[in-house]
C-alpha positions in Angstrom: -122.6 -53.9 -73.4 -122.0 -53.3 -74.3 -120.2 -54.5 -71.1 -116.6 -52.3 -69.7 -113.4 -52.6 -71.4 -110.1 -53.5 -70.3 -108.0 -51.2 -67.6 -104.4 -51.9 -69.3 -103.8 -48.0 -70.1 -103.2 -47.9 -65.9 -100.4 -49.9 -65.9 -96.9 -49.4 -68.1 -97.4 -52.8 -70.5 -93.6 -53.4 -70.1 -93.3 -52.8 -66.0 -96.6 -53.2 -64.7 -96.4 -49.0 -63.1 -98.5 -46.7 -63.1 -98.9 -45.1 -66.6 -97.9 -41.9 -66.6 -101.2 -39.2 -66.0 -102.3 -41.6 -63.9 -103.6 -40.9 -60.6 -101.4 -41.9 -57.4 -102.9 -45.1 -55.2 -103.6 -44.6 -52.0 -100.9 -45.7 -49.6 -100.3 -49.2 -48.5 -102.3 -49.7 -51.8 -101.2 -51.4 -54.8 -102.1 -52.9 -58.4 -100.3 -56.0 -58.1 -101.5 -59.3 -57.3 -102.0 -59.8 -53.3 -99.5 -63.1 -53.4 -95.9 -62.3 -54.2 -95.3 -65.6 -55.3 -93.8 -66.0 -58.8 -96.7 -66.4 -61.6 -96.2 -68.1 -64.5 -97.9 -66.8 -67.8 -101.1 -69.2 -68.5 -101.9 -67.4 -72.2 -103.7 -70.4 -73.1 -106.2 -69.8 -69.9 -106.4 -66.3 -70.9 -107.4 -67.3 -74.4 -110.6 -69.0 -72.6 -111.1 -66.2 -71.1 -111.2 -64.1 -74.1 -113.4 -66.9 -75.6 -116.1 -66.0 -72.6 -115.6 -62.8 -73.3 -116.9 -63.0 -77.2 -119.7 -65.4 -76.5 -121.4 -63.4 -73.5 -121.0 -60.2 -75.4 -122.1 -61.8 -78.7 -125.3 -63.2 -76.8 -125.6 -60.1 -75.2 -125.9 -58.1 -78.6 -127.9 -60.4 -80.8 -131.1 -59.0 -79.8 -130.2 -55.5 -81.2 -129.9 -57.1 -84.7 -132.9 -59.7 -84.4 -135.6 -57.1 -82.5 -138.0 -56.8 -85.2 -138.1 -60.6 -86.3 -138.3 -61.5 -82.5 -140.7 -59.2 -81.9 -143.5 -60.3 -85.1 -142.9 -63.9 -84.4 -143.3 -63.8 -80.7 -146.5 -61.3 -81.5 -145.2 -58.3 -79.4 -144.1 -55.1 -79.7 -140.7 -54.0 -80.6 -140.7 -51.9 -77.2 -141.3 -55.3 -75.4 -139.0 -57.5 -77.3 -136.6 -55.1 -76.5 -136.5 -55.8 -72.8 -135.0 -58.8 -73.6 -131.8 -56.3 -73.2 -133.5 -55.2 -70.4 -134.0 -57.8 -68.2 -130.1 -59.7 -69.0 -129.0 -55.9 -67.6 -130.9 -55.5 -64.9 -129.5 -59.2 -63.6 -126.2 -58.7 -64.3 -126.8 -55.5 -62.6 -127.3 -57.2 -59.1 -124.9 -60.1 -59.8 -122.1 -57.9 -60.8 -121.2 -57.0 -56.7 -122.8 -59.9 -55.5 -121.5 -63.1 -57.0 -117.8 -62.5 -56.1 -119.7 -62.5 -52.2 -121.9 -65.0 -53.0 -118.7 -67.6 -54.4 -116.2 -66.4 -52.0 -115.2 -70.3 -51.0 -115.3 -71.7 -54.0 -112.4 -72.5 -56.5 -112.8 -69.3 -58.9 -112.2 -71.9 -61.9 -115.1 -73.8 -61.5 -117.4 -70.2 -60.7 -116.3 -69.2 -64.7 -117.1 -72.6 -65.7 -120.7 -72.4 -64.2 -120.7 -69.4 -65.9 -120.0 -70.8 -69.2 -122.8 -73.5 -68.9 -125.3 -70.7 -67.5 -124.5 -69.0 -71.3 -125.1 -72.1 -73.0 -128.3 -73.1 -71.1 -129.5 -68.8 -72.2 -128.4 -69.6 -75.9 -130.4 -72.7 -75.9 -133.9 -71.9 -74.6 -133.5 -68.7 -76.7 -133.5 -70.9 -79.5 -136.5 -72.7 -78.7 -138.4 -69.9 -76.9 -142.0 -70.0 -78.1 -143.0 -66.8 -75.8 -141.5 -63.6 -74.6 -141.5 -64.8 -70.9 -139.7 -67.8 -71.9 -137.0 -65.8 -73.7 -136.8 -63.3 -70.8 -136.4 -66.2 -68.5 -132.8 -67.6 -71.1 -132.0 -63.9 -70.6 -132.0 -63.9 -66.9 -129.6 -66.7 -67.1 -127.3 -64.7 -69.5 -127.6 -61.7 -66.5 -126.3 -63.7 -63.9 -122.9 -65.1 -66.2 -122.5 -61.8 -67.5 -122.1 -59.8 -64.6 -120.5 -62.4 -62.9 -117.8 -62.9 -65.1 -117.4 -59.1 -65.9 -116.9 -58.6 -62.5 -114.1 -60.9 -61.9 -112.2 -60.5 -65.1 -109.3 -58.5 -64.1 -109.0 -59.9 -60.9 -108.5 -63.3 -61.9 -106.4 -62.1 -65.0 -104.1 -60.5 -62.4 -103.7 -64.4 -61.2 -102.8 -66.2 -64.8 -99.9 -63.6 -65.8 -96.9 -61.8 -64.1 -97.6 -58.4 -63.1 -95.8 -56.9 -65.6 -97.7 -58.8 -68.1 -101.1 -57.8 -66.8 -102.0 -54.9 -69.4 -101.5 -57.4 -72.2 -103.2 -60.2 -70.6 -106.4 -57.6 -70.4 -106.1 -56.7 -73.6 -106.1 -59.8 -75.3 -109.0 -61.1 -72.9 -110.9 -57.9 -74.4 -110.3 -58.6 -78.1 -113.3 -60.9 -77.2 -115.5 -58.1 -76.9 -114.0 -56.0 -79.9 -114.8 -59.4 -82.4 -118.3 -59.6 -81.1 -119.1 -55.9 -81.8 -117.7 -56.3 -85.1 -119.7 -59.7 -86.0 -122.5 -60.1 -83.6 -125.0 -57.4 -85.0 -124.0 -58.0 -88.7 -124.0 -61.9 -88.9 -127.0 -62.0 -86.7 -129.0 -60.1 -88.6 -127.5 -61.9 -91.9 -128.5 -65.1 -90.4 -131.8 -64.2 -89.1 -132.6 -63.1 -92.7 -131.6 -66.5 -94.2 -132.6 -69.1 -91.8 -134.8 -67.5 -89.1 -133.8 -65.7 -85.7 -133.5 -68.8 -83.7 -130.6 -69.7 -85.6 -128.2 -66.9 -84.5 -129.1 -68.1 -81.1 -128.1 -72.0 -82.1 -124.5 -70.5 -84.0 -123.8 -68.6 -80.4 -124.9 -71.9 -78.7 -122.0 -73.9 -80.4 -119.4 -71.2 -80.2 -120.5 -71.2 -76.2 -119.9 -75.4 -76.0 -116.5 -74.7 -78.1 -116.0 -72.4 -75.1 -116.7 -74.4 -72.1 -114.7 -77.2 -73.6 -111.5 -75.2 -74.0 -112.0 -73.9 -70.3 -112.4 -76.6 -69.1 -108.7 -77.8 -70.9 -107.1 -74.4 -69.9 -107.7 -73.1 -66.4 -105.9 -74.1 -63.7 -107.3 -74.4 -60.6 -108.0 -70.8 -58.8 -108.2 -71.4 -55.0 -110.5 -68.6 -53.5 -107.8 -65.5 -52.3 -109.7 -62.1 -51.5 -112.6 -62.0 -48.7 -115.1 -59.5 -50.5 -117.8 -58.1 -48.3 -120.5 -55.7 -48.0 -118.0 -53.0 -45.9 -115.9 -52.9 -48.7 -118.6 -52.1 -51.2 -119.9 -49.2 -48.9 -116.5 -47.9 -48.4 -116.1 -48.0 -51.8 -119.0 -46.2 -52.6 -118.1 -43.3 -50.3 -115.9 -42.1 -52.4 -116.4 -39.1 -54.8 -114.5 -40.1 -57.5 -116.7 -43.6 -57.5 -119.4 -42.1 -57.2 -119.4 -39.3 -59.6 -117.8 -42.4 -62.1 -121.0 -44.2 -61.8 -123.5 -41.3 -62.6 -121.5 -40.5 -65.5 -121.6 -44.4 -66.3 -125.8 -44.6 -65.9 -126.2 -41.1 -68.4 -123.7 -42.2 -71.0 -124.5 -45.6 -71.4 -128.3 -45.8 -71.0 -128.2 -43.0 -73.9 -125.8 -45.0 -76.2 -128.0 -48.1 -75.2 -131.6 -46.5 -76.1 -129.9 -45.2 -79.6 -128.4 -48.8 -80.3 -131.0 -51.3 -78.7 -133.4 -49.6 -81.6 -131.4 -49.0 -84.4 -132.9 -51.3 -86.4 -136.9 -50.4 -86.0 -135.0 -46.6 -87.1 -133.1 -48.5 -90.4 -136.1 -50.4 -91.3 -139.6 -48.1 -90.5 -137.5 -44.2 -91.4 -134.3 -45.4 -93.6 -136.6 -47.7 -95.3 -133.1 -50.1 -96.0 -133.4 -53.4 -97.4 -132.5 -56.3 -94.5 -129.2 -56.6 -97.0 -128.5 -53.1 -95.9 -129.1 -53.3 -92.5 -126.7 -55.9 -92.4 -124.4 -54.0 -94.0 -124.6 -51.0 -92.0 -124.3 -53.3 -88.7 -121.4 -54.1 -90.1 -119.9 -50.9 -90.4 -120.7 -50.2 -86.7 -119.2 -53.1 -85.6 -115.8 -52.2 -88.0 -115.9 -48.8 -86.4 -116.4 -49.8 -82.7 -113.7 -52.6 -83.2 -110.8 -49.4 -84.3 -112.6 -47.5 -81.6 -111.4 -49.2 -78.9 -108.2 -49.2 -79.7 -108.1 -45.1 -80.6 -110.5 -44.8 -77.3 -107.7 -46.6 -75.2 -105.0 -44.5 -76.9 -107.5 -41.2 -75.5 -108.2 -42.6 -72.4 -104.4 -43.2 -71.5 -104.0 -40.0 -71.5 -106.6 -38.8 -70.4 -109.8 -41.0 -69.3 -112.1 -37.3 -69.0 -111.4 -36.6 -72.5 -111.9 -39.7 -74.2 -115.2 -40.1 -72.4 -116.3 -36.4 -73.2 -115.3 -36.4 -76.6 -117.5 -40.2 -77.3 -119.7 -38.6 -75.9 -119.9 -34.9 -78.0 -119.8 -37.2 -80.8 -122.4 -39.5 -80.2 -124.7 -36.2 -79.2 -124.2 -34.9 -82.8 -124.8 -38.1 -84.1 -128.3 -38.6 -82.3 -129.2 -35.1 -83.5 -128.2 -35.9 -87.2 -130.3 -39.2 -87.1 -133.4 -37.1 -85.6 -132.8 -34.7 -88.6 -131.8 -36.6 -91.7 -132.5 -40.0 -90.6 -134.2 -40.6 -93.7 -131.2 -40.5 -95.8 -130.1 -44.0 -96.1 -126.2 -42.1 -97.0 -126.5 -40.1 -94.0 -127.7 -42.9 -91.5 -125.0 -45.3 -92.4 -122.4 -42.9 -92.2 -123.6 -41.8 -88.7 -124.0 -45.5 -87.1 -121.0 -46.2 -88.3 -119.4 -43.2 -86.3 -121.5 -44.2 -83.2 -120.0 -47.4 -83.0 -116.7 -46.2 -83.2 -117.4 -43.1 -80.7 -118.6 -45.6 -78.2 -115.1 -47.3 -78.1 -113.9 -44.4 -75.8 -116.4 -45.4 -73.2 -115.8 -48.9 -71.6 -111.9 -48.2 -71.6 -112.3 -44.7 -70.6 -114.9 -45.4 -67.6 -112.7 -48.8 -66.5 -109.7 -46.5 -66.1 -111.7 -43.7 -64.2 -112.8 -46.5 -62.0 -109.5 -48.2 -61.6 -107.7 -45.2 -60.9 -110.3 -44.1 -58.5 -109.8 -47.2 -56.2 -106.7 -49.4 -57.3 -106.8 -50.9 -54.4 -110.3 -53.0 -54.8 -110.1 -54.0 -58.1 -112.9 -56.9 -58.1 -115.6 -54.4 -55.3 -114.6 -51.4 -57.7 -115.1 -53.7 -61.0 -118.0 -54.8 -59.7 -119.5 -51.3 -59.0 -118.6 -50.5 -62.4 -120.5 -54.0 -64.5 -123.7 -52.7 -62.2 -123.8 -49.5 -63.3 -123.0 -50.3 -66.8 -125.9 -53.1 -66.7 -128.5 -50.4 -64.7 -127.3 -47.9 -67.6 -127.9 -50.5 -70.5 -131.5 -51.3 -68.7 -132.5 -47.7 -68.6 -131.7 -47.2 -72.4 -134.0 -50.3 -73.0 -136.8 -49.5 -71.2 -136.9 -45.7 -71.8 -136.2 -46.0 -75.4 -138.6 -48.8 -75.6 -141.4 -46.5 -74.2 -140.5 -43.3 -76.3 -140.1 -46.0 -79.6 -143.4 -47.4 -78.7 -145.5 -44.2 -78.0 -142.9 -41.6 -80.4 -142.1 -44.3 -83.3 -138.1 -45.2 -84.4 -136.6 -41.9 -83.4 -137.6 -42.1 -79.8 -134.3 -44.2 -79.5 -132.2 -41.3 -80.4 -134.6 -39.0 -79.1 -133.6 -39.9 -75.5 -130.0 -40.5 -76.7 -129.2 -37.5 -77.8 -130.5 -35.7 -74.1 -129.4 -38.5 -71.8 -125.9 -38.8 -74.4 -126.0 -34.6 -73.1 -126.0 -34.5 -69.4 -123.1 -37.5 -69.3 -121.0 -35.7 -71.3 -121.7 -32.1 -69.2 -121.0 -34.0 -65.8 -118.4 -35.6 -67.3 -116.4 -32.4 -68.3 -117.0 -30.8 -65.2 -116.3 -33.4 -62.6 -114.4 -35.6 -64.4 -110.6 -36.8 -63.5 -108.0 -34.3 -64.2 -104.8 -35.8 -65.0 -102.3 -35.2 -63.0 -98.2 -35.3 -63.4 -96.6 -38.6 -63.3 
């Protein structure tokens, strides 16, 4: 993901409004909580939650840093290893909308704790994988927690805090993802290096046990509250503004995706960079998309159109300077580096298109959103998989740079205008 970012520019962080730009809620609509009984602030269950948050999206990620050791050691090509990215997107993809249907009934604190184990169970037969269909099989089960719990994020974060607290609650729960980008890639691959790639699998395997244990301490029980249904995901997706939202979602992200899912082949078989370097250069992308989320939420709260078109201008001049000079181990460090922090604009950016688009459905609407994102990342994987396998290491920016394109036109041109407060 990676997966969406948090939609705290929509809301004041003091008084829980509507920031100001932001578009008006239909009537009898509202951001708030559906009970109007007083909540008390749980920070410690939101803590868990930001601890889910870092171990799906560091599980999610270590294949990126990892693909070329994977792949020689499982004997397949790079292009098949990476659908390991692949097939945990395409899952989440359908569990996304339909898990919160699925687990209506049931107490919503023991649906993230089945989560949680799902994660550990995926870390652990990663680590002992002895075939690509035995890895793809640990990364179906990191499909179905990841979309699950993306989808019901906000929703349930809406039920640990006060309103007026929501916007912080998100962002903290979202540090978890801005900690993983800047240590996944760059430790994984530091670790693979030393002691093997099963081993980055094994360190994300204990941080995902530290995790279950301290959700297990923290959240309260979560009786069952909305009635999703199919109606309301078809009502949703009769809306314009959803709609266009999502197309912009599967161009964007499936070109960021098919640059980043290969980034290393590019490092290794045209940089030429020692694994040292890579690591190093990982690094930087992670630094840079860590300070990019916070700039892209600064954008995106004022407006969510330009923070997504200019990522996205960015990360097309980027692409083209990797096609170019992509040879230049200066020139490509300095460029993934700037494509990690480019791609902050997006999760924030689209969340807040979303949210503003259909504030009130936030968990059909969120759900919408994770599929799209995980369709997107699925795309990038296969389609730069199949342009890295028959073009060699550039194919990944190849399709980037043209998919990284259209997003970005659509985006300008039908994109959310802000309006006045």
């Amino acid at each position: 993901m990676s997966s969406p970012s948090s939609c705290s520019v929509c809301l004041d962080a003091t008084t829980g409004a509507p920031a100001a730009g932001a578009h008006p809620a239909p009537e009898n609509t509202t951001l708030q909580p559906a009970s109007h009984e007083p909540i008390q602030a749980r920070w410690a269950a939101v803590a868990s939650m930001a601890l889910g948050v870092f171990g799906l999206v560091t599980a999610e990620f270590l294949p990126a840093s990892l693909l070329t050791a994977m792949a020689a050691d499982l004997g397949v090509s790079d292009g098949a290893a990476g659908q390991a990215v692949t097939v945990t997107a395409l899952v989440a993809a359908v569990a996304a909308p339909s898990l919160p249907l699925l687990t209506r009934q049931l107490d919503r604190r023991a649906v993230m704790i089945a989560f949680t184990l799902l994660l550990v169970l995926s870390n652990a037969l990663s680590a002992l994988a002895s075939s690509l269909p035995m890895l793809l099989v640990a990364r179906v089960l990191l499909g179905v927690a990841l979309g699950g719990f993306w989808s019901m994020s906000a929703a349930l974060a809406m039920r640990l805090v006060p309103a007026s607290l929501f916007a912080r609650a998100m962002s903290f729960i979202l540090t978890g993802v801005s900690v993983a980008t800047v240590c996944a890639a760059p430790i994984g691959a530091w670790m693979g290096d030393l002691w093997g790639w099963r081993s980055a699998f094994i360190a994300a395997g204990g941080i995902s046990l530290i995790t279950l244990a301290v959700q297990l301490l923290a959240l309260p029980a979560l009786p069952p509250r909305d009635n999703p249904n199919l109606r309301v995901l078809g009502e949703l997706l009769r809306r314009p503004p959803v709609r266009m939202a999502l197309l912009a979602v599967l161009l964007v992200i499936s070109g960021h995706f098919a640059g980043f899912t290969y980034i290393r082949p590019l490092m290794e078989q045209v940089t030429h960079l020692s694994v040292t370097s890579i690591t190093a250069v990982l690094l930087g992308y992670g630094v840079g998309g860590f300070f990019g989320n916070f700039v892209g939420g600064w954008i995106a709260g004022r407006s969510e159109r330009q923070a997504i078109v200019a990522g996205g201008a960015v990360i097309a001049v980027l692409a083209a300077t990797l096609l170019i000079a992509g040879h230049s181990a200066a020139i490509t460090a300095v460029a993934i580096t700037l494509w990690g922090f480019a791609f902050g604009a997006f999760p924030v950016g689209f969340q807040t298109w979303m949210v503003r688009a259909a504030p009130d459905q936030a968990e059909g609407a969120g759900g919408l959103l994770v599929a799209a994102f995980q369709i997107a990342i699925a795309s990038g994987a296969i389609f730069g998989g199949l342009m890295v396998d028959h073009l060699g290491a550039l194919g990944g920016p190849a399709f980037a740079l043209g998919a990284m394109v259209l997003g970005t036109v659509l985006t300008w041109q039908r994109g959310p205008r802000a309006v006045a407060a």
